[in-house]
N, C-alpha and C positions, 0 to 999 in steps of 0.2 A: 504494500500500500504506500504509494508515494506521500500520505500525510507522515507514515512514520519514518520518513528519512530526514533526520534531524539536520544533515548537512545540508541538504539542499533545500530546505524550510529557513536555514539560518542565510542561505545564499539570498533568496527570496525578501526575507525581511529586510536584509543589507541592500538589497534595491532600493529599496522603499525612498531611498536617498538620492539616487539618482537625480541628473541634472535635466535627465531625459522623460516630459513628462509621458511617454508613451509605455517606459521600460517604466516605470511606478507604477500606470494605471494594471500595465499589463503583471506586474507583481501581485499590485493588492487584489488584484481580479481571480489569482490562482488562488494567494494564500486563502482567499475567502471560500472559495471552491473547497480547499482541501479541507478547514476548519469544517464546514459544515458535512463532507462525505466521512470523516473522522465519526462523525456521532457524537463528538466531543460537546462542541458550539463554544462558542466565546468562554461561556462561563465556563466551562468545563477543562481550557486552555488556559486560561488565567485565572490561578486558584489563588481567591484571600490565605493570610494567613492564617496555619490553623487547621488547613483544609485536610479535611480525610485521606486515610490511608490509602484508601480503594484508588483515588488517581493519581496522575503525574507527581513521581517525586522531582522537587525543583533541582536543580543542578549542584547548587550550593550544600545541600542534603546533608548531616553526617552520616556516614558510612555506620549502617545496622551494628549493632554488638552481637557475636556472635553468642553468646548466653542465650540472646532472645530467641532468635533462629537461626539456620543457617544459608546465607548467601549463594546461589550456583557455582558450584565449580567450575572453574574451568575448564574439565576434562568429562567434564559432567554429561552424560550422552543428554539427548534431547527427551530418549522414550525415561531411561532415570529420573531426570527432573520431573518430566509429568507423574510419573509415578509417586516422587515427593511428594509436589505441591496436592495431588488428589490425597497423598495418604495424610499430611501435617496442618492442614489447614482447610478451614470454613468456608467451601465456597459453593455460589449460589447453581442450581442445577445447569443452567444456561454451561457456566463457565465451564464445570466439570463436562457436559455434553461436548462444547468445543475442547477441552482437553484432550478427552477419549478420540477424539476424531483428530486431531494432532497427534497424537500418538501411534496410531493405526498409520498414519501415513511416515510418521520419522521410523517405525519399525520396517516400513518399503521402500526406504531410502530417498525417497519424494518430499521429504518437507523443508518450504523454502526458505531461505535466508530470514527473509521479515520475520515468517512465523518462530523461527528459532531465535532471533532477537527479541520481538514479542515475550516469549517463554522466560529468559531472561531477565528481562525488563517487569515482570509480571513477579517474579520469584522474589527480585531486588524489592520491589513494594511489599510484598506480605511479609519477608524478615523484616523491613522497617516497621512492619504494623505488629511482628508479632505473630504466634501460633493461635 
């Protein structure tokens, strides 16, 4: 999903400045595309302080204490992590349905990049929130 390419969302924003007003309009014309195919929306991208565990942890973050849980490994296959996160923590059936169906595909060697960043990315938040 082209919303979760943080680098080229950050490329996009870094337009915004441009001197060119065509290279803006046509910026703020994507990012708005991609906020809203996200399911995120505005609010859901820019979180008050405070904000729930369930979304984006902000960049600045500190790094989970491993006590609480534990962070992806590195070497950590994609169907293990799922297996984790479905055996250590609370989550709603939706998620767990797209888990199982992530999993089924990383055990056929089919699962893409995003989704195995996603996974990641998804792991990183719940040790921040907690078992």
């Amino acid at each position: 999903m082209p919303f979760m390419d943080r680098e080229n969302f950050i490329d996009l924003l870094n337009r915004l400045g441009d001197e060119d007003d065509q290279v803006v309009l046509a910026a703020a014309r994507t990012i708005h595309a991609r906020v809203a195919e996200s399911g995120f929306g505005w609010d859901g991208l820019l979180l008050p302080a405070g904000a729930r565990s369930d979304q984006p942890i902000p960049p600045d973050a500190p790094t989970p204490s491993p006590a609480i849980a534990a962070p992806p490994d590195v070497d950590e296959t994609d169907a293990a992590l799922i297996d984790r996160l479905l055996r250590d923590y609370a989550l709603s059936d939706m998620t767990r349905g797209d888990l199982l169906e992530m999993k089924a595909q990383a055990e056929r060697g089919s699962l893409p990049a995003e989704d195995s960043k996603y996974l990641r990315d998804l792991a990183l938040r719940l040790a921040q929130a907690g078992p």
